[in-house]
Short mmCIF file of the C-alpha atoms (twelve columns), coordinates in Angstrom:
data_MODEL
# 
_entry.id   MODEL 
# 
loop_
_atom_site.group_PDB 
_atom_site.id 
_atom_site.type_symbol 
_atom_site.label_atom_id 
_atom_site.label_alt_id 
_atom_site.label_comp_id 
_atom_site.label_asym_id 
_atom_site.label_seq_id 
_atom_site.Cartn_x 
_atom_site.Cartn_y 
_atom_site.Cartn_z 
_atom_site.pdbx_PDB_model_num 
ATOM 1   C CA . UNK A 1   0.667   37.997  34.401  1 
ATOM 2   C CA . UNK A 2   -0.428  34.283  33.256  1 
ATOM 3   C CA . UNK A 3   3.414   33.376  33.309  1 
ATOM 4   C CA . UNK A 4   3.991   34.820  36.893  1 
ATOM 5   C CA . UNK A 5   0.733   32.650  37.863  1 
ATOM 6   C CA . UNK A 6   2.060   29.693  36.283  1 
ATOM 7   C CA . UNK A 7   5.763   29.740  37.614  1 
ATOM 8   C CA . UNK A 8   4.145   30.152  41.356  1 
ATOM 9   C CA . UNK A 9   2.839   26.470  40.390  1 
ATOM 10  C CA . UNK A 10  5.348   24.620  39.619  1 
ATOM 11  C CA . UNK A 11  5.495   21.990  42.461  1 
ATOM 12  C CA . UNK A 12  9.982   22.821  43.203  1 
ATOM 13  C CA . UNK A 13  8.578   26.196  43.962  1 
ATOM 14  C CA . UNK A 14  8.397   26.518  47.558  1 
ATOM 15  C CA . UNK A 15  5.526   28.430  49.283  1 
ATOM 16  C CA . UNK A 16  4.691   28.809  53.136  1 
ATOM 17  C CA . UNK A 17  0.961   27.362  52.827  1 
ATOM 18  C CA . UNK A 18  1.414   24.548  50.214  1 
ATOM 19  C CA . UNK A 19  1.037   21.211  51.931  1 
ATOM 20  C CA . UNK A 20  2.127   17.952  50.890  1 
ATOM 21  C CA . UNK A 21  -0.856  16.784  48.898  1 
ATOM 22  C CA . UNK A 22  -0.604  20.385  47.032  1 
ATOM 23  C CA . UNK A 23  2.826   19.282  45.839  1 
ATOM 24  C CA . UNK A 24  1.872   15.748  44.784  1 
ATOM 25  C CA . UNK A 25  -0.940  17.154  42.488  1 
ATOM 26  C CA . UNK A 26  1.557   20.057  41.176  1 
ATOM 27  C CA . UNK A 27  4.050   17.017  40.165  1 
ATOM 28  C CA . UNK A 28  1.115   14.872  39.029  1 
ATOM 29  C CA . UNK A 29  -0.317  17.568  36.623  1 
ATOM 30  C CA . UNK A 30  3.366   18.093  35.241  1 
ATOM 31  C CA . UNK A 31  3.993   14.523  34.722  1 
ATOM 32  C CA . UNK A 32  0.532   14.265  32.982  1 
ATOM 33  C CA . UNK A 33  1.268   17.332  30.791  1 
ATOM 34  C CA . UNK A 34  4.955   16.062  30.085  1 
ATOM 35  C CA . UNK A 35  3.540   12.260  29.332  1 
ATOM 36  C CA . UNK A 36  1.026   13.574  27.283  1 
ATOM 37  C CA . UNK A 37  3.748   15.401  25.078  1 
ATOM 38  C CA . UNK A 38  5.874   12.605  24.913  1 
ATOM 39  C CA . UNK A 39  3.564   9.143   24.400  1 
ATOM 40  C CA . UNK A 40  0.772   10.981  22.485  1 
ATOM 41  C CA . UNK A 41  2.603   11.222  19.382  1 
ATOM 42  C CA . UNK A 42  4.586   8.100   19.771  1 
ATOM 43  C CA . UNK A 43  1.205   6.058   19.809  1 
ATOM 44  C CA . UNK A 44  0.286   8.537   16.980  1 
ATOM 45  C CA . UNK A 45  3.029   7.267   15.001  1 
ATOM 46  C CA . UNK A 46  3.195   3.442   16.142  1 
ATOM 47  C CA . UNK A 47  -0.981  2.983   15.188  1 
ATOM 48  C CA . UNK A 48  -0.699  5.124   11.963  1 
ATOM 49  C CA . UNK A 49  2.208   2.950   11.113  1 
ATOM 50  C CA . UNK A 50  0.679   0.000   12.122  1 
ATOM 51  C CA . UNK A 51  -2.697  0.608   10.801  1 
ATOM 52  C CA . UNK A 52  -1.267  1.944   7.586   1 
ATOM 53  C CA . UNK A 53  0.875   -1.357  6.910   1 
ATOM 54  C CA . UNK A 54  -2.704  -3.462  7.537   1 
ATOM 55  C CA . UNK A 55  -4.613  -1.384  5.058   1 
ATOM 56  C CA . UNK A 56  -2.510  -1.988  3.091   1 
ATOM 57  C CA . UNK A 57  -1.176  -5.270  3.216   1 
ATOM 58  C CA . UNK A 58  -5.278  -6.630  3.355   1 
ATOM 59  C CA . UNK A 59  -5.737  -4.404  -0.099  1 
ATOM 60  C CA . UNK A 60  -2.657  -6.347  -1.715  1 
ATOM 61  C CA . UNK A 61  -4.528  -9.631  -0.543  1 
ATOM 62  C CA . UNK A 62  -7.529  -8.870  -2.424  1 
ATOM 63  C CA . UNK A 63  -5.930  -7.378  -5.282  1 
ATOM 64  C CA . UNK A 64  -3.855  -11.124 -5.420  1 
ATOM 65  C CA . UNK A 65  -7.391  -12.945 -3.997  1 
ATOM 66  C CA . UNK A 66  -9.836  -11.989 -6.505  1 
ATOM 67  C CA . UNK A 67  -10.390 -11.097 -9.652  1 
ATOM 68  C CA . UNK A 68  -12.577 -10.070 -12.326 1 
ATOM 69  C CA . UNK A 69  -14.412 -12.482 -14.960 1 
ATOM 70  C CA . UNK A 70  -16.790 -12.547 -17.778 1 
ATOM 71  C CA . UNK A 71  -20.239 -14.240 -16.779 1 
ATOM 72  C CA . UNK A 72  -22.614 -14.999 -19.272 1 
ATOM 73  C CA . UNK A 73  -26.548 -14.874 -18.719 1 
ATOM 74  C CA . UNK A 74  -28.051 -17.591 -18.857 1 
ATOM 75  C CA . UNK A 75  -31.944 -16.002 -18.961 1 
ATOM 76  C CA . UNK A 76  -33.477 -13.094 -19.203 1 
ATOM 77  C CA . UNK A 77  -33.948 -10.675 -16.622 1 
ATOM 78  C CA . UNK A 78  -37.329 -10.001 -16.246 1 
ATOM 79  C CA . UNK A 79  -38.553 -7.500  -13.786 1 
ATOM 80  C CA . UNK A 80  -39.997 -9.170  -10.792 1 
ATOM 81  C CA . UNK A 81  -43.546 -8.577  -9.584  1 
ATOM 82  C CA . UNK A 82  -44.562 -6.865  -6.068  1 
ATOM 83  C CA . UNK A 83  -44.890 -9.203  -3.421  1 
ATOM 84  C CA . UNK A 84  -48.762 -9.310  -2.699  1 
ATOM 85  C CA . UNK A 85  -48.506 -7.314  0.838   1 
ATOM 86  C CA . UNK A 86  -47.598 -4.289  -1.576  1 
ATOM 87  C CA . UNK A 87  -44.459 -3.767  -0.360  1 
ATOM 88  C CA . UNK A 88  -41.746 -2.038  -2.463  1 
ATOM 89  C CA . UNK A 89  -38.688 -4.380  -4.047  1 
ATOM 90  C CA . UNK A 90  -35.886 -3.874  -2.331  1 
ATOM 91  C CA . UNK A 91  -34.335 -3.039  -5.311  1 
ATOM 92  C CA . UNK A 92  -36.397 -2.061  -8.371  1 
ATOM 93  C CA . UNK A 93  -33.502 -1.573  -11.202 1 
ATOM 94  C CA . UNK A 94  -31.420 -5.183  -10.457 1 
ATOM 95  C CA . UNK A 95  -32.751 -8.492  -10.353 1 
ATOM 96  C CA . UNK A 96  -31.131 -11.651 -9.140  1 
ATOM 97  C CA . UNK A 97  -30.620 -13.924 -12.614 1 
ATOM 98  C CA . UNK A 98  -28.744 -17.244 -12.916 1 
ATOM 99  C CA . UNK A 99  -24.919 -16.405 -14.902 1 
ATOM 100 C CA . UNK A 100 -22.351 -19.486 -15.424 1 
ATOM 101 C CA . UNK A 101 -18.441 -18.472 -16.264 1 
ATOM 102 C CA . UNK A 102 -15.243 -20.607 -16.485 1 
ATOM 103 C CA . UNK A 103 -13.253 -20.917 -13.087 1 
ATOM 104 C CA . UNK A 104 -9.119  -20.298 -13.070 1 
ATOM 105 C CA . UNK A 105 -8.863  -24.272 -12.789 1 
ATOM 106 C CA . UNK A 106 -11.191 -24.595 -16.407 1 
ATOM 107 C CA . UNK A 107 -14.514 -25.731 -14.501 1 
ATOM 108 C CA . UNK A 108 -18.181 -24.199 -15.198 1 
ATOM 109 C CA . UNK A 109 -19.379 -22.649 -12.332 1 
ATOM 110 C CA . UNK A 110 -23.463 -21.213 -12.006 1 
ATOM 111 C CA . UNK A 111 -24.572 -19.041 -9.311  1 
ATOM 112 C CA . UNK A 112 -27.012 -15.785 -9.356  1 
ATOM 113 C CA . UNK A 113 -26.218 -12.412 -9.125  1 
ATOM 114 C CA . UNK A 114 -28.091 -9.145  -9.626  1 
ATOM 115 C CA . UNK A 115 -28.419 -7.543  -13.370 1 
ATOM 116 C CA . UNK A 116 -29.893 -5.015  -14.184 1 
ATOM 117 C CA . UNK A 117 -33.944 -5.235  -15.432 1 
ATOM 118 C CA . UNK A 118 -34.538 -6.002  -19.300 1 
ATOM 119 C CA . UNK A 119 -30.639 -7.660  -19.446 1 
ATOM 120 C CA . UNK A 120 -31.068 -10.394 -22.332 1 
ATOM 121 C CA . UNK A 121 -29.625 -14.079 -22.087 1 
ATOM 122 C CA . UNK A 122 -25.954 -14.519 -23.444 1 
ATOM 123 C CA . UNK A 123 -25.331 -10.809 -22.573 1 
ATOM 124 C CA . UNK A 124 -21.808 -10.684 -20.879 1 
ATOM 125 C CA . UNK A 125 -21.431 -9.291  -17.006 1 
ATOM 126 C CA . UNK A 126 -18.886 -9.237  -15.144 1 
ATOM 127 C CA . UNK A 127 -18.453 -10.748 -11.772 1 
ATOM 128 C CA . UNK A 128 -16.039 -11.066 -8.504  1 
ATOM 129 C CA . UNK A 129 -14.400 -14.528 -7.914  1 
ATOM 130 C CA . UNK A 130 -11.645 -15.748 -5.269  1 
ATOM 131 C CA . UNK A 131 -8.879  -17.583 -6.555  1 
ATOM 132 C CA . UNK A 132 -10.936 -21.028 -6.362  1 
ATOM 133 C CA . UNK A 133 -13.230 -19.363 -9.386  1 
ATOM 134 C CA . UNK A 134 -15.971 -19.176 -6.624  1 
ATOM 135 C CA . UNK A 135 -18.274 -16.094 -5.858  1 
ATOM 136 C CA . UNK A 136 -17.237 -13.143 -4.368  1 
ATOM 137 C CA . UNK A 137 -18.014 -9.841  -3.618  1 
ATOM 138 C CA . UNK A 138 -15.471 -6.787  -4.908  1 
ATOM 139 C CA . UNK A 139 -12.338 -5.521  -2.988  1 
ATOM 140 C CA . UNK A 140 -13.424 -2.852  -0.909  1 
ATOM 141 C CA . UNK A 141 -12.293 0.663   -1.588  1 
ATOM 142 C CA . UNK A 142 -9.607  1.283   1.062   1 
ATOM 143 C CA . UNK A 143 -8.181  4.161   1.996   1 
ATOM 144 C CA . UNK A 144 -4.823  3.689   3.698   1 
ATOM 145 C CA . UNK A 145 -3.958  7.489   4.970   1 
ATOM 146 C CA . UNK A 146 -7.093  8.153   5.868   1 
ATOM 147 C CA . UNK A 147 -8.027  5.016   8.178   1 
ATOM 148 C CA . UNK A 148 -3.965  5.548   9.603   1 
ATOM 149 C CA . UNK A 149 -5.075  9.534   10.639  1 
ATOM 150 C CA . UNK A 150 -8.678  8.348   12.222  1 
ATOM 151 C CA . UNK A 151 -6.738  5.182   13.858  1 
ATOM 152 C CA . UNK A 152 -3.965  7.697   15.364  1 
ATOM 153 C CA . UNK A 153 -6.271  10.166  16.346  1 
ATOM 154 C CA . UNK A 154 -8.879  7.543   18.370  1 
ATOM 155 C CA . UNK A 155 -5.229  6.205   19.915  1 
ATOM 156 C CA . UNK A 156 -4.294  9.901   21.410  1 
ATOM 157 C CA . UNK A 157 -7.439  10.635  22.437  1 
ATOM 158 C CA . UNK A 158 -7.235  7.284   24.481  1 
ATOM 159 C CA . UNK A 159 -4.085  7.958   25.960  1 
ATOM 160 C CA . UNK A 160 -5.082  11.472  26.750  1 
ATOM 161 C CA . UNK A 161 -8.069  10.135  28.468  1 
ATOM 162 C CA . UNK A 162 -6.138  7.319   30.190  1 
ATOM 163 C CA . UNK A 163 -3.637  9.889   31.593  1 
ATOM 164 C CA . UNK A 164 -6.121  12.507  32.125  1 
ATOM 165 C CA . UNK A 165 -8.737  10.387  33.857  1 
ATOM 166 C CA . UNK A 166 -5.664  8.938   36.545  1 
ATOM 167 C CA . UNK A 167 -4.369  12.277  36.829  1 
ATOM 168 C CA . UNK A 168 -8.465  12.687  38.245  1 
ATOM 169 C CA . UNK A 169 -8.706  9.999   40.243  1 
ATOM 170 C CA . UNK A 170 -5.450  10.879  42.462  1 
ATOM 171 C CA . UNK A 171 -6.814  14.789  42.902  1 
ATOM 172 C CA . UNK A 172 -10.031 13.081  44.286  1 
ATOM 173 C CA . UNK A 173 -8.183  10.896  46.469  1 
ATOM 174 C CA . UNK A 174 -5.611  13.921  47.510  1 
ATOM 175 C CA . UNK A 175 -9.037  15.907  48.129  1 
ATOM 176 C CA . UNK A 176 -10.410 13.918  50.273  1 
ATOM 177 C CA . UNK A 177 -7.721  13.627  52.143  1 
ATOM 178 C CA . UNK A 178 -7.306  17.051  52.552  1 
ATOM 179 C CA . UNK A 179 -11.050 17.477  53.709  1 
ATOM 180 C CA . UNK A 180 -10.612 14.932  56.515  1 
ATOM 181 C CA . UNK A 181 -7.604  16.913  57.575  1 
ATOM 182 C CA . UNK A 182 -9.224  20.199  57.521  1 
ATOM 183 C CA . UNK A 183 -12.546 18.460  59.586  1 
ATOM 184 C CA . UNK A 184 -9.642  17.210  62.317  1 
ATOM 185 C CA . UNK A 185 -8.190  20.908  62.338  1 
ATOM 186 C CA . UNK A 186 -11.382 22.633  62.823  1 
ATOM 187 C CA . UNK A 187 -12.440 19.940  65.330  1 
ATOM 188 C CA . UNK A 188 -9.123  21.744  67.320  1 
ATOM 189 C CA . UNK A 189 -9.795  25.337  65.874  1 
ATOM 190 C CA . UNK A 190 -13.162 25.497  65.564  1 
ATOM 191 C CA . UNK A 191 -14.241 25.252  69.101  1 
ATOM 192 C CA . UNK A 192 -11.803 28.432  70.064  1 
ATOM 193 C CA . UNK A 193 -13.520 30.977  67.934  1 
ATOM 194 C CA . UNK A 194 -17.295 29.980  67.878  1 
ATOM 195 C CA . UNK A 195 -16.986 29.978  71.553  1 
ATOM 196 C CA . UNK A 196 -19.144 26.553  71.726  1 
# 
């Protein structure tokens, strides 16, 4: 039964009362349906790819960019007190404490970083440094597959949307055009059988 309904339709299908706008929004809604099934996944595939070879490539960058070191404490860290207003420390378990550590090009560098309370002086942490032997934070934990499937999936739903919402736009247009020609008919018909 849904196939019969469906076959009756399709906009080459002629019928005695389908007017012209009828047919326009029959062959929009097929090319809608038929550009959704073809661009969808090729804008899948193109941002996956794409995204994928970013990920990827930025995660080879900071793998190359910056690297692990040895940073020796220079003091002790020693809990630090509540702030008078009684507010809690941010972070009760780390404190910042000055470290120094030899730079790639043989230079002493000093900066602070956050160790964890009661660490003593000369105890050995490790830290994050670009290729100048400056501070950095870590690489961040990438996941290429996974940001190339959210990526893809945000990319159809925006096509979809795209082709969805013009696909709307034209049936309001074709709608209101066929309202002002069904007001101009009934200004003809509509006189003849209220008998006004």
């Amino acid at each position: 039964m849904w196939d019969r309904r469906i076959v009756h339709r399709m906009p080459w299908r002629r019928a005695p009362l389908r007017r012209g706008s009828d047919r326009i929004q029959a062959w929009l809604t097929l090319a809608v349906i038929m550009a959704v099934l073809v661009v969808a996944p090729w804008v899948a595939w193109w941002t996956a790819s794409t995204t994928y070879g970013e990920v990827v490539r930025a995660s080879e960058w900071e793998a190359k960019h910056r690297h692990v070191v040895a940073a020796v404490l220079a003091l002790d860290a020693v809990a630090a007190r509540p702030p008078a207003g009684g507010e809690a420390l941010p972070d009760p378990e780390n404190v910042p404490a000055p470290v120094r550590w030899t730079g790639p090009d043989g230079t002493v560098r000093t900066d602070t970083v956050p160790v964890g309370v009661g660490t003593r002086a000369g105890s050995t942490v490790t830290v994050w440094v670009d290729e100048h032997g400056a501070l950095t934070s870590p690489p961040r934990t990438r996941h290429p597959t996974l940001d190339a499937s959210v990526s893809a999936t945000f990319a159809v739903a925006a096509v979809i949307a795209l082709l969805v919402g013009v696909r709307r736009v034209v049936v309001c247009r074709l709608d209101r055009r066929r309202l002002r020609s069904w007001e101009a008919e009934w200004q003809i018909v509509g006189p003849r059988w209220s008998r006004r």
